[in-house]
C-alpha positions in Angstrom: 41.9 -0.4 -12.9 39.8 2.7 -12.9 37.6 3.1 -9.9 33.9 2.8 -11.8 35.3 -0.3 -13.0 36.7 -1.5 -9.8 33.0 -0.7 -8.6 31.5 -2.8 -11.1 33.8 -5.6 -10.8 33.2 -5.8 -7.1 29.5 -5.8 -7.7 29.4 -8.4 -9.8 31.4 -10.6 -7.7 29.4 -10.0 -4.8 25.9 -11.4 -7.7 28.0 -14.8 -8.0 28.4 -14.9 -4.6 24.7 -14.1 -3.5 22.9 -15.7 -6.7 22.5 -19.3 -5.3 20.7 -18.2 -2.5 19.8 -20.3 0.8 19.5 -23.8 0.6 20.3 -23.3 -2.8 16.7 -21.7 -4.2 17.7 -19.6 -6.6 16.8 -16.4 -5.3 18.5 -14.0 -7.6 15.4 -13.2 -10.7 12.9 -15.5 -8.4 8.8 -14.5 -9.1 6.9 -13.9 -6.3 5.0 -17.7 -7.2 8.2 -19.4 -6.9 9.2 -17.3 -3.6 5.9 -19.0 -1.8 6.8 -22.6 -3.3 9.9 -21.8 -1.6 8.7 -21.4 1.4 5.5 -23.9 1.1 8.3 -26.7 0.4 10.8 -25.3 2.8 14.1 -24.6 0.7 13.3 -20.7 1.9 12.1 -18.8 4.8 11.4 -15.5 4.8 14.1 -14.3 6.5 16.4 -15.8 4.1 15.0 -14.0 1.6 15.4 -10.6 3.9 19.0 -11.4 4.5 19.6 -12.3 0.4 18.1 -8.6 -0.1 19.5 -6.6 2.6 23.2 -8.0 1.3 22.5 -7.5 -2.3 21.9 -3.9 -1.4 24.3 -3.4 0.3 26.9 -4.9 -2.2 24.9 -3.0 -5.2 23.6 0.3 -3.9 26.7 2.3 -3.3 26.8 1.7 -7.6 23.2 1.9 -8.0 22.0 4.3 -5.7 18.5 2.4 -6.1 17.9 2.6 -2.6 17.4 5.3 0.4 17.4 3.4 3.2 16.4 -0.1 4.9 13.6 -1.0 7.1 16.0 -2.2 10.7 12.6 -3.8 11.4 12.5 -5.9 8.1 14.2 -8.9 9.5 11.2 -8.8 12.4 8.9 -8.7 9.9 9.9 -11.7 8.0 10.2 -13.4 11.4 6.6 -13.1 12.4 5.9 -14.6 8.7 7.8 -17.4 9.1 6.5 -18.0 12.6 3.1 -18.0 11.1 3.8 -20.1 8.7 5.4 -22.7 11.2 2.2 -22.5 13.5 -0.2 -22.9 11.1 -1.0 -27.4 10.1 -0.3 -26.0 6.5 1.7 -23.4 5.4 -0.5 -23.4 2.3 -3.5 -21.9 4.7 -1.6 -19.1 5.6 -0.5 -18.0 2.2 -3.6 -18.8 0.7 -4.8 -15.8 -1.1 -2.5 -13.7 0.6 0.7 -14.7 -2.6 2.6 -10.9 -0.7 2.7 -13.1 3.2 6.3 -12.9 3.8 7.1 -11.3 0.7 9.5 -8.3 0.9 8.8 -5.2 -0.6 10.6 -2.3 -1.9 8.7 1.4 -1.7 8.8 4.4 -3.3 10.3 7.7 -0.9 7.1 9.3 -1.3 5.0 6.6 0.0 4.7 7.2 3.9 5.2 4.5 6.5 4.3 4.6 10.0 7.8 3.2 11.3 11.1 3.4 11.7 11.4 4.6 7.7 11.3 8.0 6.7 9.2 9.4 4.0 11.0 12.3 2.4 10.5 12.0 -1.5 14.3 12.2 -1.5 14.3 15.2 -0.1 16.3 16.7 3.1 13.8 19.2 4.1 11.5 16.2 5.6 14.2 14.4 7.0 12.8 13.1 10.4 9.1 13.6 9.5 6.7 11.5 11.2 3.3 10.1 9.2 0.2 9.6 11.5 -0.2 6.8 9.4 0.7 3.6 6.8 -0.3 5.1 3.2 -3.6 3.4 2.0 -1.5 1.0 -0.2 0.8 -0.3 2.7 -1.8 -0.7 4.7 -3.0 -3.3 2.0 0.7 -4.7 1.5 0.7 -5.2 5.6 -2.9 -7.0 5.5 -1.4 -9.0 2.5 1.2 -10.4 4.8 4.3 -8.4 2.9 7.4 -7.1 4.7 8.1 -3.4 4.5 12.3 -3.8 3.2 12.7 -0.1 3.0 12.0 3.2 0.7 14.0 3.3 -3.2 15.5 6.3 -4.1 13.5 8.5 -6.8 13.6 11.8 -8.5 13.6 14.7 -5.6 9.9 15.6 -5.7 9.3 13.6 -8.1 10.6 15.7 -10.9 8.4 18.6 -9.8 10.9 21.0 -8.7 12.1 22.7 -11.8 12.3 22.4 -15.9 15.7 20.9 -15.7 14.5 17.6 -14.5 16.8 15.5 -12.0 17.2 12.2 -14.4 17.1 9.8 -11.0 19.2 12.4 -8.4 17.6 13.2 -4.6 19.5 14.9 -2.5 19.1 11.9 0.1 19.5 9.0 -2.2 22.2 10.4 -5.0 22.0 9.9 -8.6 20.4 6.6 -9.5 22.3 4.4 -12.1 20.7 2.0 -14.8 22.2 -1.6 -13.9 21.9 -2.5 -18.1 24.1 0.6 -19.2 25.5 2.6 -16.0 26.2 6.1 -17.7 22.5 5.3 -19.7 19.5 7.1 -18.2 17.8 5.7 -15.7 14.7 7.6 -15.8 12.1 9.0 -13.3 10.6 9.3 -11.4 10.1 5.9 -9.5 14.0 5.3 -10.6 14.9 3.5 -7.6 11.9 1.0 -7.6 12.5 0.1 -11.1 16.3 -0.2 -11.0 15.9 -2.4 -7.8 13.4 -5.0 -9.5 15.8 -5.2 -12.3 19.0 -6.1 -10.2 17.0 -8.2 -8.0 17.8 -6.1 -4.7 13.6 -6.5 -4.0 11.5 -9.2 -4.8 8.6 -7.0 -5.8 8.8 -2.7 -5.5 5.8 0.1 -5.4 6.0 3.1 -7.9 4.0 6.3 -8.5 3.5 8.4 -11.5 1.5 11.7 -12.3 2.6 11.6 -15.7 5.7 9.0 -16.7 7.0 8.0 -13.3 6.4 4.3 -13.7 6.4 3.9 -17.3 9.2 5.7 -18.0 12.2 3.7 -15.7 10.3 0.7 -15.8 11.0 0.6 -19.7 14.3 1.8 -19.6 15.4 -0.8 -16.2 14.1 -3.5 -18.1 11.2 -4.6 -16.2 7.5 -4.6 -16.1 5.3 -1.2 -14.5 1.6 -1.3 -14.2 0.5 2.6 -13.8 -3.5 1.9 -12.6 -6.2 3.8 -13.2 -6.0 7.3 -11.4 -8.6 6.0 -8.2 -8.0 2.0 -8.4 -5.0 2.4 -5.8 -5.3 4.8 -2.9 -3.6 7.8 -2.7 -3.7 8.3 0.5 -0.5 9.1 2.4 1.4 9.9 -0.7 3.1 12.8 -1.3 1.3 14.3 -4.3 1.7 16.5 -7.1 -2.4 16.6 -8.4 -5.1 14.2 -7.6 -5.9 14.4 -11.3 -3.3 12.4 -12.2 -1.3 10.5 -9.0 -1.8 7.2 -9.2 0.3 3.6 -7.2 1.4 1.0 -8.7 3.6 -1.8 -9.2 7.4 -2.5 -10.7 8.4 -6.2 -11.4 10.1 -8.3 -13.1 7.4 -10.4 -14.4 3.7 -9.4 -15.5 2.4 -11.8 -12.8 4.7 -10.5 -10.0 3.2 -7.3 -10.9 -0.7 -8.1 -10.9 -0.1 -10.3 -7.8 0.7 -6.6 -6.5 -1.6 -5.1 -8.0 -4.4 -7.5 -6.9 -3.0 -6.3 -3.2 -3.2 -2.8 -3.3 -6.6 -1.5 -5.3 -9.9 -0.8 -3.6 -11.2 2.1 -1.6 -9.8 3.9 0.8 -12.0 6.6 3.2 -8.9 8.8 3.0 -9.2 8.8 -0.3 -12.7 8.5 -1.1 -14.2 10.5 -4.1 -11.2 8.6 -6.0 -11.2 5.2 -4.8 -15.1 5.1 -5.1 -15.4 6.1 -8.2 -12.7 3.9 -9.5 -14.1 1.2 -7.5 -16.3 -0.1 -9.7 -13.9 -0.9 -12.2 -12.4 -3.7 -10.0 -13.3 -7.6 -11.1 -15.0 -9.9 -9.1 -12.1 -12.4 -8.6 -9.3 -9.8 -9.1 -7.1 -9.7 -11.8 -5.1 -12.9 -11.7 -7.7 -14.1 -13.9 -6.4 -12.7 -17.0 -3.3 -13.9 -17.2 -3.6 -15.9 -20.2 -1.4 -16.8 -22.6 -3.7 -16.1 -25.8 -5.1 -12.6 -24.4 -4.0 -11.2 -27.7 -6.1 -13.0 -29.9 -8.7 -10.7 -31.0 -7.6 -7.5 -29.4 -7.9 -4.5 -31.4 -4.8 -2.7 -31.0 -4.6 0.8 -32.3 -0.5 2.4 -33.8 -1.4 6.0 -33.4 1.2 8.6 -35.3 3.7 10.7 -33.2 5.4 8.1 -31.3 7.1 5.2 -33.2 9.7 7.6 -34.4 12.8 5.5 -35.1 15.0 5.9 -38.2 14.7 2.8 -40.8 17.5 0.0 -39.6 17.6 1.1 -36.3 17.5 -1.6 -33.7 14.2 0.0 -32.3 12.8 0.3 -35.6 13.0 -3.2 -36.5 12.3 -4.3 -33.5 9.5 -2.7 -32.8 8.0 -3.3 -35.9 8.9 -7.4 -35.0 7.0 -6.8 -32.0 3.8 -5.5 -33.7 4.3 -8.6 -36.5 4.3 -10.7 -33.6 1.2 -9.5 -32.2 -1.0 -10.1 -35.3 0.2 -14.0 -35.9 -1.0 -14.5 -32.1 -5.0 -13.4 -33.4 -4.3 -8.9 -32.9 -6.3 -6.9 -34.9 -4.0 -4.3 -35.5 -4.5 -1.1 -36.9 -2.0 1.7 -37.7 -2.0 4.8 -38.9 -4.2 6.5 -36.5 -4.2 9.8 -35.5 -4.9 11.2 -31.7 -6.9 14.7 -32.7 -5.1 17.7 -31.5 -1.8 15.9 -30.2 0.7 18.1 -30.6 -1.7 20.6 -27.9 -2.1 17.3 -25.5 1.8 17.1 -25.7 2.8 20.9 -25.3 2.2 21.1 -21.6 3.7 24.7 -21.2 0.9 25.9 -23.1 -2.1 23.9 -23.0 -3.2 24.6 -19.6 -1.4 21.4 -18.0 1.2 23.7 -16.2 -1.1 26.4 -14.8 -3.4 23.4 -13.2 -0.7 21.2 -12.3 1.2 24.6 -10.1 -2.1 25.6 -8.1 -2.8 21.3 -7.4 0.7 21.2 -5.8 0.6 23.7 -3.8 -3.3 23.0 -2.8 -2.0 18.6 -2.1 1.7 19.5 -0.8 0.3 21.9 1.9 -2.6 19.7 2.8 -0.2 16.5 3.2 2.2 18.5 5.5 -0.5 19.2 7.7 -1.4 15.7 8.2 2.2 14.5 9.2 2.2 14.2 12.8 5.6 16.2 13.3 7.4 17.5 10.3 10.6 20.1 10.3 8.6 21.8 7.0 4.7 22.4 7.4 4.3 24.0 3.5 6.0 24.9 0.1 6.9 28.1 0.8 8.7 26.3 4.5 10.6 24.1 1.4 11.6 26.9 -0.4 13.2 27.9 2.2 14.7 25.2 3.1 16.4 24.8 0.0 17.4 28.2 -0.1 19.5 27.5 2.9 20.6 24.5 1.5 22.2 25.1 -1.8 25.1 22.3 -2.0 23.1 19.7 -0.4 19.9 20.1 -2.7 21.9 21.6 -6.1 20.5 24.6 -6.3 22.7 26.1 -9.2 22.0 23.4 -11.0 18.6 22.5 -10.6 16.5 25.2 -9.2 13.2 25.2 -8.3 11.3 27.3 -10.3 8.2 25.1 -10.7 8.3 25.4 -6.3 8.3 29.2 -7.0 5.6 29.4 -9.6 3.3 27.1 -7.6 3.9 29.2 -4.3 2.7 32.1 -6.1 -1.0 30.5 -7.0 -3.9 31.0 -4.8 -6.4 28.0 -4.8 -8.2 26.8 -8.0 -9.9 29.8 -9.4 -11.3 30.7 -12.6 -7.9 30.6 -14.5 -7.5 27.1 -13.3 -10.9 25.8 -13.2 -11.1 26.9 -17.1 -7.7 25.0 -17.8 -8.8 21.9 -16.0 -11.7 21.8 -18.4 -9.6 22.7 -21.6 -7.4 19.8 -20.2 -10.4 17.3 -19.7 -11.8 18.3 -23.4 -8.6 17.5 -25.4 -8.5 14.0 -23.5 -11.9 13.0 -24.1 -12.0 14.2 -27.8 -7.8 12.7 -28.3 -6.9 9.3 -27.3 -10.7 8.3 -25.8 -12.5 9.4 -28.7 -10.0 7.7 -30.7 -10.6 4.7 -28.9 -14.4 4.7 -28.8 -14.6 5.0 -32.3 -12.1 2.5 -34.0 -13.3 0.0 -30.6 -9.6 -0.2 -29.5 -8.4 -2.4 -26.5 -5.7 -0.8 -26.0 -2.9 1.5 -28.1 0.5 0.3 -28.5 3.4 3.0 -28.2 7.3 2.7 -27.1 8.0 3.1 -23.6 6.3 6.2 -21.9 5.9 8.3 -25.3 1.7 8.2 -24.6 2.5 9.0 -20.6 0.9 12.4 -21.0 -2.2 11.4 -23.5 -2.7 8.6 -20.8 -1.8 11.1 -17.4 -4.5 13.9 -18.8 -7.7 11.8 -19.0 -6.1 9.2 -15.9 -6.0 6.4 -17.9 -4.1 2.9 -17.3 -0.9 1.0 -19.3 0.9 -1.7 -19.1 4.9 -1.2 -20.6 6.5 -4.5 -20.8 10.6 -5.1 -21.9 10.7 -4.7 -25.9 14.5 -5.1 -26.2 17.6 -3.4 -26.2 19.1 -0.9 -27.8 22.8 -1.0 -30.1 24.5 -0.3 -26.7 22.3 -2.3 -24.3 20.0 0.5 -23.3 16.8 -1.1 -22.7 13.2 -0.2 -24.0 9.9 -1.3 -23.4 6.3 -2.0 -25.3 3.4 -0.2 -23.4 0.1 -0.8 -23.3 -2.5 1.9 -22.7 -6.5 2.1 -22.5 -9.6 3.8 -21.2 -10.4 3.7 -17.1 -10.5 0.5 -16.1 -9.3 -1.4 -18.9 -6.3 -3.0 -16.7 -8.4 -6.3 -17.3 -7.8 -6.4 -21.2 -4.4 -4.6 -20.6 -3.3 -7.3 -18.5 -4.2 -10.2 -21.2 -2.3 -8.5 -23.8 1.1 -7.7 -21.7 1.5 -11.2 -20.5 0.8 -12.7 -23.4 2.5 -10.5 -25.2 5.5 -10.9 -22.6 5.5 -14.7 -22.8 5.9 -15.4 -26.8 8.6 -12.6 -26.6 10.1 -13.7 -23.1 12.8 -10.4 -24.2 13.6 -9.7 -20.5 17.7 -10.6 -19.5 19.3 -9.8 -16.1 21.1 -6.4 -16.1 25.0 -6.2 -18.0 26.7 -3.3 -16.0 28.1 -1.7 -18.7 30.1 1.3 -18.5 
C-alpha cells in the first residue's frame, strides 16, 4: 500500500478506536452543551476529555499538520476543573455561566500565551519568545474556566510574507492538510484551527483574520467561523498585520459552540482600548446566546449582490447554492438579488486601490511595536526577520516563497501623507460599496459563498457568519456566509443557526486522497 494511504488508514483506525470516548460519552463531534452535561452527570471529566484530545492529535496530526504544539500543562489545567467541580455542592454552580469551565481549547500561533507555549505565528525566527502576558482573549478563555490545549498550525505570518501565499505551510507546523479531501486546499490563514474543529482534535479553537483568515478554512474544513466585528474581541497580544482590520474569533463545529465562544471573549480590553471601546457598545445586554433561534430567518432581508456566486449552470455549487437561497425564503427571507456593491471591482483589486500601500506601513508600524512588548524575543523587528529568514532559506522556503511583502513594508516609514490619503480612499469605497448598499435596500445581512466578500467585509471591519453549504463533486467542502454592518453579529447569528439547523449539511471529514 502506498505510504499516504497507509497514513490514512492508520488514522482512521486510531477514530474507531478513540470515537467512544470515556465512559462511553461520545466524544468524537461532541458541542460544547453536551461536553458540560457530560461532566454535570458524570460520564466525563475534564481530563478525559484532555487525554481524548491529546491522543487524537497525536494519531491525526503527523497527517493533518493541524497542530504546532501541546500545552504539557493541559492535563493540570483540566485537573483544577475537575477539582472544582468535585468541591463545589453542585457542579451546576460552577459551570453556571461559565459553558468554557473545563473546556479545552485549541489557539491560533499568533495568539500569545504566558506559559509553557510558544507564540511564533509558525514562524522560527520567534522560536523561544517569551509574552509578558495572556492575549486579551485568553485572558477571557482563562476567566471562563477553559483549558489552554495548545497553539494550531496556520499560514507563516499569516499569509503576509509574500504574493505567493503559503496555502496552510509554516515553517514550524508543515503544510496543513484538509481532513474532507487531503490533496484539497485547506485554506488560510487560521488553517490549523479550522482543520482541528473539523476532525474533532479540539473541542472548540480561536482564529484570526485581517481579511479571509477565518472565513476562508472555516468554509473549506467544513465547520462554522464567526469573524467579529474589528474591536468586539481584543487584540491585544496578537501578532498583527493592521489594526484596521485584525480581528479574534471563533472556529466550531456548531453555530452554538461558536457563540458560546464568542460570548467568552468580547468586551474591552485597556491594552486595546480605542478598539474595544468603540466596539463596546455593540455588545447585548445578555450576550449573544439569545439569538439562537430557530426562526431567525423569518423576515430578514438578505441582499445577493453580483460578482460572487459565480458557478457554471449544473455545477454542484450552483444548484446548491441556489437550494440554499430557496431554502431561505420558505423559512420567512426576504430576499433580494441582483444587487450591485458600487465600485467592486476597485474594493477587490487590492494592488491598486490603496489596500497594499496602507496595509505595508501598518505591519511594519504593529509588528515592531509587538516585538517590543515580548519580554525576551531572539527577533526585536522586521528588518531582525528579514534577516532571519535570510539565513534561513531551507527551513523558511525562501525560493519558493519569498518575502517580498516583508521587504516592501521594511522600506515604509510611519503613516504619512501617502498612507493617510489611501486609508481614506480605502474608508470611502467601504462606506459608499457594501454599507451604502446596505443602508439603502435595509439589508440584514448579504449572502455570498465562502470568503468571496472577505475583503468588502475586511475594508470597512465589518462581521460574518460562514456556515457548511455542502460539498463539492469530489468532497471539497464549501460554506454559506453571512455578512453585515458593525455590530450586526446579533442578526447574523439568528440567520446562521437557523439557517444551519433546517440545512443540518455538516458531516464528519472523509480522508480522501
Amino acid at each position: 500500500m502506498p505510504r499516504p494511504l497507509l497514513a490514512v488508514a492508520a488514522a482512521l483506525a486510531l477514530l474507531l478506536v478513540l470515537a467512544a470516548g470515556a465512559h462511553g460519552f461520545q466524544i468524537e463531534e461532541a458541542t460544547v452543551t453536551s461536553i458540560q452535561l457530560g461532566f454535570n452527570n458524570g460520564s466525563l471529566t475534564s481530563v478525559d476529555l484532555v487525554r481524548f484530545y491529546l491522543d487524537r492529535i497525536r494519531g491525526l496530526n503527523p497527517l493533518l499538520r493541524a497542530v504546532i504544539e501541546v500545552n504539557p500543562n493541559a492535563l493540570r489545567q483540566a485537573a483544577r476543573a475537575d477539582a472544582e467541580r468535585r468541591s463545589s455542592s453542585s457542579a451546576k454552580c460552577v459551570t453556571a455561566g461559565r459553558p468554557l469551565h473545563g473546556v479545552p481549547v485549541l489557539l491560533k500561533d499568533n495568539i500569545a500565551t504566558r506559559d509553557a507555549l510558544n507564540t511564533t505565528a509558525g514562524s522560527f525566527a520567534l522560536l523561544g519568545s517569551v509574552a509578558r502576558r495572556d492575549a486579551g482573549v485568553v485572558r477571557r478563555l482563562r476567566r471562563a474556566g477553559a483549558v489552554v490545549l495548545g497553539k494550531a498550525n496556520m499560514d507563516e505570518w499569516a499569509n503576509f510574507r509574500s504574493l505567493a501565499g503559503t496555502d496552510g505551510w509554516s515553517a514550524r507546523g508543515g503544510q496543513a492538510r484538509n481532513p474532507y479531501v487531503l490533496s484539497a486546499t485547506p485554506c488560510g490563514s487560521s488553517t490549523g484551527s479550522a482543520i482541528a474543529a473539523a476532525a474533532s482534535m479540539a473541542a472548540v479553537t480561536l482564529g484570526t483574520e485581517t481579511d479571509g483568515s477565518i472565513l476562508c478554512p472555516a468554509s473549506l474544513n467544513s465547520v462554522v467561523g464567526i469573524k467579529p466585528t474589528v474591536g468586539l474581541t481584543s487584540r491585544a497580544g496578537v501578532v498583527p498585520i493592521t489594526p484596521r482590520q485584525d480581528t479574534v474569533g471563533p472556529i466550531c463545529r456548531t453555530v452554538t459552540d461558536a457563540v458560546l465562544v464568542l460570548d467568552a471573549i468580547v468586551g474591552y480590553d485597556t491594552l486595546d482600548a480605542a478598539a474595544t471601546s468603540t466596539a463596546s457598545k455593540y455588545i447585548p445586554d445578555g450576550g449573544y446566546t439569545q439569538f439562537l433561534k430557530k426562526d431567525g430567518l423569518n423576515g430578514k432581508r438578505i441582499g445577493i449582490p453580483n460578482g460572487f456566486f459565480s458557478y457554471a449552470n449544473g455545477t454542484m455549487q450552483h444548484t446548491v447554492y441556489q437550494q440554499h437561497i430557496d431554502t431561505m425564503r420558505k423559512h420567512g427571507a426576504i430576499v433580494i438579488e441582483d444587487l450591485d456593491i458600487a465600485n467592486l471591482s476597485v474594493i477587490l483589486d487590492s494592488l491598486n486601490n490603496g489596500q497594499e500601500i496602507a496595509l505595508a506601513a501598518e505591519f511594519k508600524l504593529s509588528l515592531n511595536a509587538y516585538l517590543s512588548g515580548l519580554s525576551y524575543s531572539p527577533v526585536r523587528t522586521l528588518a531582525d526577520i528579514i534577516a532571519f529568514n535570510d539565513a534561513h532559506p531551507i527551513e523558511e522556503k525562501m525560493k519558493e516563497i519569498g518575502q517580498i511583502i516583508f521587504l516592501v513594508a521594511e522600506n515604509t516609514t510611519g503613516i504619512g501623507a501617502v498612507e493617510t490619503a489611501a486609508i481614506s480612499q480605502l474608508n470611502k469605497l467601504s462606506a459608499d460599496g457594501l454599507e451604502k448598499l446596505m443602508r439603502e435596500h435595509e439589508l440584514d445581512a448579504v449572502v455570498t459563498p465562502n470568503d468571496s466578500v472577505s475583503s468588502v467585509l475586511a475594508m470597512g471591519g465589518m462581521p460574518a457568519i460562514t456556515v457548511p453549504g455542502g460539498y463539492g463533486k469530489l468532497g471539497v467542502p464549501f460554506g454559506v456566509s453571512f455578512g453585515g454592518l458593525k455590530g450586526y453579529e446579533p442578526r447574523l447569528i439568528e440567520m446562521a443557526y437557523a439557517f444551519e439547523q433546517v440545512t443540518m449539511v455538516r458531516k464528519t471529514p472523509t480522508f480522501l486522497p
